[in-house]
C-alpha positions in Angstrom: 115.2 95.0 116.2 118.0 92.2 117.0 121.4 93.2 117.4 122.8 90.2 115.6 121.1 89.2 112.2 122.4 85.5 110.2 121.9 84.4 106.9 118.9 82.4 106.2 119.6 78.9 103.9 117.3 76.6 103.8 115.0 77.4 106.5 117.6 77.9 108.6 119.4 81.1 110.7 122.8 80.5 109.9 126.5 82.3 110.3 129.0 82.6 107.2 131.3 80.1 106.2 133.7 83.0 106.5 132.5 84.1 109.7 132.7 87.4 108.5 130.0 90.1 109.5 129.6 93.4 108.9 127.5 96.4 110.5 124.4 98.2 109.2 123.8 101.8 111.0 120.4 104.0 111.5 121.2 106.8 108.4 119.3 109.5 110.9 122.0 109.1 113.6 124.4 107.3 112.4 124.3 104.4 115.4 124.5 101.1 114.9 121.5 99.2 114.0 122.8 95.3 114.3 125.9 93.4 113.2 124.9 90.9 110.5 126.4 88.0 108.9 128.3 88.6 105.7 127.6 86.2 102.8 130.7 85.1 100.3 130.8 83.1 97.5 130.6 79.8 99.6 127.4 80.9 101.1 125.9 82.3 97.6 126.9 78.6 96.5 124.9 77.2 99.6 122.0 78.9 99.3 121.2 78.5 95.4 121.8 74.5 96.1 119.0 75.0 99.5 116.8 76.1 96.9 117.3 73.9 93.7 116.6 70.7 96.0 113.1 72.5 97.2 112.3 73.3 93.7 113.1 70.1 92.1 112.4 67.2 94.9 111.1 69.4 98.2 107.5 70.1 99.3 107.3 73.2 97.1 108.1 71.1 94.4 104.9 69.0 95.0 102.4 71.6 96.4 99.1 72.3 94.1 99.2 75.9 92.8 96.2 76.8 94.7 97.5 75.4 98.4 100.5 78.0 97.3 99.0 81.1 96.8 96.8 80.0 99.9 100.2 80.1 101.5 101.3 83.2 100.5 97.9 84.9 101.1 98.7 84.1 104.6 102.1 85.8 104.9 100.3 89.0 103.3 97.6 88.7 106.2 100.9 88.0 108.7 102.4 90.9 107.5 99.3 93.0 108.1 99.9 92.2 111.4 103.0 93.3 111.7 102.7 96.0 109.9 103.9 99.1 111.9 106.6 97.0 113.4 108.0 96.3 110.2 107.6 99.8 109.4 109.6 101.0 112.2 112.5 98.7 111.2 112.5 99.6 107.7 112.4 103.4 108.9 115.6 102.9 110.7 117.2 100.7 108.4 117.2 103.2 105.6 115.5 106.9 107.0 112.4 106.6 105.3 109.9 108.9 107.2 107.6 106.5 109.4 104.6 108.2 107.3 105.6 106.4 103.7 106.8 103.0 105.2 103.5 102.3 107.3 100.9 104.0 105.2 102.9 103.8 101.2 105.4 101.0 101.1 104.0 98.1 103.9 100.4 98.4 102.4 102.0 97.9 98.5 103.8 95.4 99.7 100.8 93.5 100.9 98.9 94.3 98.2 101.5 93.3 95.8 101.6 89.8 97.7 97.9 89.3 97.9 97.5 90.3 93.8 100.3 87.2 93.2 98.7 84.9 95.7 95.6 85.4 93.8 97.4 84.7 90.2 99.1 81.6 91.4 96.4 79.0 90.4 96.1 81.0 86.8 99.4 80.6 85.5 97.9 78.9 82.2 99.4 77.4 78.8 97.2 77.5 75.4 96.2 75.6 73.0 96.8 75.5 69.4 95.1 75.5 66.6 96.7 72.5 64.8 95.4 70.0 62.1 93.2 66.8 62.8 95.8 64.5 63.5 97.6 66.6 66.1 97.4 68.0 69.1 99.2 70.8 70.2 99.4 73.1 73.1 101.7 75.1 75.7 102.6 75.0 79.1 103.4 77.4 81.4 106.0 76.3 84.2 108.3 78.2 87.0 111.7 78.6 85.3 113.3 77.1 88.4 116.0 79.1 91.1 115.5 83.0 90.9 118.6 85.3 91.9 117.1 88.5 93.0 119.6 91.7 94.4 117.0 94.6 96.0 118.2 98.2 96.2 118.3 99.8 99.3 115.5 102.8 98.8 112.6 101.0 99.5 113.8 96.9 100.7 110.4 95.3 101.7 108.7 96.9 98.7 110.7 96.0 96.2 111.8 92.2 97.7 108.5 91.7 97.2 108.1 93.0 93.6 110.6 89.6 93.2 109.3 87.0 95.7 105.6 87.2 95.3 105.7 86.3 91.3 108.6 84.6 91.6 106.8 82.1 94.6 103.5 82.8 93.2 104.8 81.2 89.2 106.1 77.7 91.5 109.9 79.4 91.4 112.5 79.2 94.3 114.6 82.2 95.3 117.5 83.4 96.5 117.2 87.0 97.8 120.9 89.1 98.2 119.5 92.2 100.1 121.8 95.9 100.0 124.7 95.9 102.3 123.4 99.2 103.8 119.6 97.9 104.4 119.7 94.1 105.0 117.6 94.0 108.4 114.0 94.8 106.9 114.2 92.1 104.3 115.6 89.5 107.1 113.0 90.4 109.4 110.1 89.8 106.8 111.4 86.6 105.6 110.9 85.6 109.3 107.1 86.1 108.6 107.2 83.7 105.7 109.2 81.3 107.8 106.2 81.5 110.8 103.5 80.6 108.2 105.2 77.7 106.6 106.9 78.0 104.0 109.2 75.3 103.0 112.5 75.4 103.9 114.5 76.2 100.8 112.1 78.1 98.8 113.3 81.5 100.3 117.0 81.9 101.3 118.5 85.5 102.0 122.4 85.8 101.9 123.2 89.7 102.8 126.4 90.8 101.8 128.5 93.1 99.0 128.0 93.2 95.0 130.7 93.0 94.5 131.3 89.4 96.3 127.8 87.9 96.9 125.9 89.7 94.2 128.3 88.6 91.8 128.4 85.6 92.9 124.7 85.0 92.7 125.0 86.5 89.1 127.2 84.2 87.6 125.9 81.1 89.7 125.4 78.3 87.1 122.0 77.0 90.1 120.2 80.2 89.0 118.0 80.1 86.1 117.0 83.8 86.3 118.2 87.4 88.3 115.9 89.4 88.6 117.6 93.0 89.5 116.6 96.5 90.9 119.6 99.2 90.9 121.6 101.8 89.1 122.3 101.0 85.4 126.1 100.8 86.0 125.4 98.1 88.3 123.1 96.7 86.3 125.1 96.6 83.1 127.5 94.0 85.8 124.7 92.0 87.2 123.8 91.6 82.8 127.1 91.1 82.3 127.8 88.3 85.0 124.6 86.2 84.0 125.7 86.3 80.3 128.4 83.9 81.5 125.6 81.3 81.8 123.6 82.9 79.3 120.8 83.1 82.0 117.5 85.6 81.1 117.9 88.8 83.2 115.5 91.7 84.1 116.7 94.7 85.1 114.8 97.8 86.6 117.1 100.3 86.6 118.2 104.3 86.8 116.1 107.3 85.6 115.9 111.0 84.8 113.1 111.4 84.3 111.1 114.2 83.0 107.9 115.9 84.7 106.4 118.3 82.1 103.9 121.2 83.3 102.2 123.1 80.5 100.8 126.4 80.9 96.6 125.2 81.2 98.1 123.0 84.0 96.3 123.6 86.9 98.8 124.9 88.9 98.3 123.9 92.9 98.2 119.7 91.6 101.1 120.4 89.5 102.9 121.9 92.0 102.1 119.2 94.4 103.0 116.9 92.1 106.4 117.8 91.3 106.9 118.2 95.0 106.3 114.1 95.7 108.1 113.5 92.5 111.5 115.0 93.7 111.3 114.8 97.4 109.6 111.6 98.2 111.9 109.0 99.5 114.6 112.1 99.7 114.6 111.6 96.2 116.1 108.7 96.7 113.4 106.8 93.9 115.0 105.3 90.5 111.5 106.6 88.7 111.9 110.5 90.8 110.6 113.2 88.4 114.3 114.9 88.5 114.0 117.3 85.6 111.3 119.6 85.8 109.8 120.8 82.7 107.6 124.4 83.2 106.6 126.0 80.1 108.1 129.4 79.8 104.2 131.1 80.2 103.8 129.4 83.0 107.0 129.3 84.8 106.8 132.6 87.5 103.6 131.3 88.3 104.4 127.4 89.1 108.3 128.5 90.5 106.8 131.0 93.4 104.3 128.0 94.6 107.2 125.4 94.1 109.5 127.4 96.3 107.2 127.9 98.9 106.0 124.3 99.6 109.7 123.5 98.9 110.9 125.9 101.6 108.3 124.4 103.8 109.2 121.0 103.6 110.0 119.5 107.0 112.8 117.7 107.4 113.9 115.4 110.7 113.6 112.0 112.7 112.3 110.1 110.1 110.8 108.2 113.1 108.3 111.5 113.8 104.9 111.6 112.1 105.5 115.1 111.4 108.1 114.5 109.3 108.2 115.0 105.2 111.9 114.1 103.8 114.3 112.1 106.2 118.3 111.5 105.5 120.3 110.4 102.7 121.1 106.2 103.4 124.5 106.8 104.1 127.5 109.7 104.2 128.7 108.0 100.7 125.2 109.2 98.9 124.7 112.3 101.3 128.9 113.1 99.5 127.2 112.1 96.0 124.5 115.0 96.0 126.8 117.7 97.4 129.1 116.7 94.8 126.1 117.0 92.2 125.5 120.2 93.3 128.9 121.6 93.1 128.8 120.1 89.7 125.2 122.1 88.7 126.8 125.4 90.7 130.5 125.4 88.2 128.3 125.0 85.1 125.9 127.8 85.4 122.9 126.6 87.2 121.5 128.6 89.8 120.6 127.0 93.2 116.9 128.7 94.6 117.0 126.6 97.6 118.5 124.3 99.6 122.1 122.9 98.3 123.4 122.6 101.6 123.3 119.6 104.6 120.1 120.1 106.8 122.0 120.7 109.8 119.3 121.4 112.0 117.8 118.0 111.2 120.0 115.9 113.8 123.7 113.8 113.7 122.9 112.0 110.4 122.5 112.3 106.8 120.1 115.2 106.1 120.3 117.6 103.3 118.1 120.4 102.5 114.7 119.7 99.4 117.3 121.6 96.5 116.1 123.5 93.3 117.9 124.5 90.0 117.1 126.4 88.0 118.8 128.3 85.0 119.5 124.8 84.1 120.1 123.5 80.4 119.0 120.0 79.6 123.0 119.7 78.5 123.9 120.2 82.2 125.6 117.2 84.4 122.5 118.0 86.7 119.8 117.2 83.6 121.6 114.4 82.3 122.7 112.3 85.1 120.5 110.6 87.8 121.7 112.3 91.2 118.9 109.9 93.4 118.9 112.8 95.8 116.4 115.6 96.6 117.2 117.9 93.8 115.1 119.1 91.1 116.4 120.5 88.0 114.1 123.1 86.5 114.2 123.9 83.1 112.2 126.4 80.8 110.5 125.3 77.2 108.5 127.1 74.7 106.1 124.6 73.5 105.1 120.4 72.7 107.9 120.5 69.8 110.6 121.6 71.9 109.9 119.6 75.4 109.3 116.4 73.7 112.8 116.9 71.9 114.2 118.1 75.5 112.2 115.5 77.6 113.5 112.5 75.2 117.5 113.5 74.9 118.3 111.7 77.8 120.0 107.7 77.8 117.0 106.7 80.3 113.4 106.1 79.9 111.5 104.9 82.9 108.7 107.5 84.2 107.4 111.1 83.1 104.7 113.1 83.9 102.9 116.2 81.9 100.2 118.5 83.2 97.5 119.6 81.5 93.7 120.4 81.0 94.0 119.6 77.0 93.6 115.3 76.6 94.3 115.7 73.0 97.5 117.6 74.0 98.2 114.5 76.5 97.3 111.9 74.2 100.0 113.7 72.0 102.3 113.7 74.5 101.5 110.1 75.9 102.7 108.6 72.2 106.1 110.6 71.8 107.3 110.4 75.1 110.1 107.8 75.9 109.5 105.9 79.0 107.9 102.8 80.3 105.1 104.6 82.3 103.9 108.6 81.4 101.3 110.0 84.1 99.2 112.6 83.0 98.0 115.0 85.4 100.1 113.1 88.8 103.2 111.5 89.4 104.4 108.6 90.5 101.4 106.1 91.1 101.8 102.4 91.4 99.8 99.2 91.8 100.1 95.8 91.7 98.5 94.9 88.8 100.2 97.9 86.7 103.5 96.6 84.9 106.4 99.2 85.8 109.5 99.3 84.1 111.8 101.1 81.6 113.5 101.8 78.3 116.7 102.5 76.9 119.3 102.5 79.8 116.3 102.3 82.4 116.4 99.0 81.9 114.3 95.6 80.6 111.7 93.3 82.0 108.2 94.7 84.2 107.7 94.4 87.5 104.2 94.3 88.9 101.0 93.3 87.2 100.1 89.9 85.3 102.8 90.9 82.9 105.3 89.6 85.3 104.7 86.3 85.8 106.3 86.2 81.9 109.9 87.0 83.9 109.2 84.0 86.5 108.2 81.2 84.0 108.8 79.5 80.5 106.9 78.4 77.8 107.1 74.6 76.7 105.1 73.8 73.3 103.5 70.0 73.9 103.2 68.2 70.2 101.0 65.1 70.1 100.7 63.3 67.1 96.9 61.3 66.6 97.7 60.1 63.5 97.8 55.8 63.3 100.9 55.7 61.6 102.6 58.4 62.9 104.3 61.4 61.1 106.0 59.8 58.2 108.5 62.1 57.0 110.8 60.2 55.2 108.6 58.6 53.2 110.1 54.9 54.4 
């Protein structure tokens, strides 16, 4: 890792206008991991021009759609190389434990880049049926300079949930990574850089929401922001872009419900629950939050759960041994404990956990935290914490958990747990969310669309689906006739 990072505009490493920088720390110690170079409005401006010129007149501009994917399926095998390096950095950029950045995120991140690179010379119009004397049919073209802003919970992963559509669909982009997890992104772009990407097509401009993101929002050069966050930010980013009435997709918050029925076998629903809460320190938009356990079932599923909870080891994100790693930063470690003291004053009851992991090291560790005694009208049930804490709360039967499971402003995942497929089926059709699992939680792949309802958000990442958020349509209309369409009669 480099102790200075720069903004990258139009194939170039380049300092702010402002000359302002700002510093991005290691969340397991809380020592500095670089200084980098803090983008403003000036450089946002910069940037979206870098990649209009290499969209409209630049070498990207003129490439076939099969020498691009070409291109980009050489990044993906770059990457590859690279791959436990890049893990490392994005380990100590934002605690993930070494475990899910080299063997979970890096691999989908590849994969994601190889499905797109594979799609890039099948972006296809149709045509029409139409009478004799015309012809009629539709293109499908890149919509022109993307805007993405990545969260900081998973940074390579989800950068490239925007930039391999996005490049794949003929687009350029302008990528404004989190303030608190730029170096990751930065160093992958260097990889697309090193295989030869035009200069322009990918620019990177680190920096605040509140100054850069805003100002890559509202940009009049961007045609599209594509945007991964909480909804309150989100409902910004959507409000920004309305100014130039520009199409947005937002993937956003969740609470999301994971539903165990009593015929549930027990062990994989216990496991289950476990990744959905505590992977990524629950730091994960689609984290199974409110736990569902059928009131039959619940002594039975609670004593495993709190034993495998209990066990969970907690430490130097950087050792293999290690399950959960810390909170990003003190400001979200301060957002769960205040969560918690919010669950603890109205009546829930705290079975583990609810305290800073103390014995984890200097940085921002807090303890795998259940509820329970919790009522789906609770704080705790209702808003999304993005910490390790799971909410557990009792129900009698389908009736009453799909009522429970669906009172809630979000709809992005859920899971339910059981041996009956005509119970899941049921339970697949009324449950509110963009993805349901049945009988596991929290699977991806590339060529699966993922996404939300309600205040979770709009749009689909992944799968072939997406490459509708990175184009537009145009109809073609060719009249045959000899005389031409005659509708005036004249």
């Amino acid at each position: 890792m480099e102790k200075e990072y720069k903004l990258f505009i139009g194939g170039k490493w380049v300092d702010s206008v402002s000359g302002q920088t700002f510093q991005s720390f290691n969340p397991a110690t809380g020592e500095l991991n670089a200084t980098v170079a803090e983008a403003g409005e000036e450089d946002v401006d910069l940037a979206v021009h870098s990649a209009r010129k290499a969209f409209e007149s630049g070498e990207w501009a003129k490439m076939s759609p099969t020498d691009r994917g070409k291109l980009l399926y050489k990044a993906a095998q770059k990457i590859n190389d690279k791959l436990e390096f890049l893990a490392e950095i994005e380990s100590k950029d934002n605690g993930l434990p070494i475990n899910e950045t080299k063997l979970v995120a890096l691999p989908a991140s590849i994969n994601v880049l190889e499905f797109y690179a594979g799609l890039a010379n099948k972006v296809q119009g149709a045509t029409l049926a139409s009478p004799n004397n015309r012809f009629n049919f539709t293109l499908k073209e890149p919509i022109g300079v993307v805007g993405a802003i990545i969260p900081w919970n998973y940074p390579i992963m989800i950068t490239m949930w925007k930039l391999a559509p996005a490049l794949a669909a003929g687009n350029t982009i302008v990528i404004k990574p989190a303030e608190l997890t730029p170096i990751s992104t930065l160093e992958l772009i260097k990889v697309f850089q090193e295989v030869g990407i035009p200069d322009g097509v990918i620019n990177v401009v680190p920096g605040h929401g509140s100054t850069a993101g805003n100002a890559l929002s509202n940009h009049p050069g961007v045609d599209k922001v594509a945007f991964t966050g909480s909804t309150v930010t989100g409902q910004l980013v959507m409000q920004s872009a309305s100014k130039n009435l520009k199409p947005v997709s937002l993937e956003l918050g969740g609470k999301s419900p994971n539903i165990i029925f009593e015929d549930a076998n027990i062990e994989a629903a216990v496991n289950g629950a476990l990744s959905g809460i505590y992977m990524g320190q629950g730091q994960v938009c689609a984290a199974g939050s409110r736990l569902f356990v059928q009131e039959s079932a619940y002594d039975k599923f609670m004593d495993l759960f709190l034993r495998k909870s209990e066990s969970i080891r907690v430490g130097n994100p950087l050792d293999s041994s290690t399950q959960m790693g810390p909170q990003v930063s003190e400001e979200q470690l301060k957002r769960v404990e205040h969560y918690v003291a919010v669950g603890l004053d109205e009546g829930a009851s705290i079975l583990t956990g609810g305290k800073r992991h103390e014995d984890a090291g200097s940085g921002f560790f807090y303890t795998p935290t259940i509820f329970e005694n919790v009522t789906n009208e609770m704080t705790i049930a209702r808003e999304e914490i993005f910490g390790p804490v799971a909410s557990v709360i009792r129900f009698k039967d389908e009736e009453d958990v799909l009522e429970k499971a669906n009172n809630s402003i979000y709809g992005l995942s859920s899971g339910v747990w059981t041996s009956d497929i005509k119970r899941a089926l049921r339970m697949v059709r009324g449950l509110q969310a963009g993805t349901v699992h049945v009988n596991s939680y929290g699977g991806l792949d590339s060529n699966t669309p993922f996404g939300g309802v309600k205040q979770s958000g709009f749009g689909r990442d992944l799968g072939i689906e997406a490459l509708d958020m990175y184009t537009v349509t145009k109809n073609v209309w060719v009249d045959l006739s000899e005389e031409g369409a005659n509708w005036f009669g004249l």
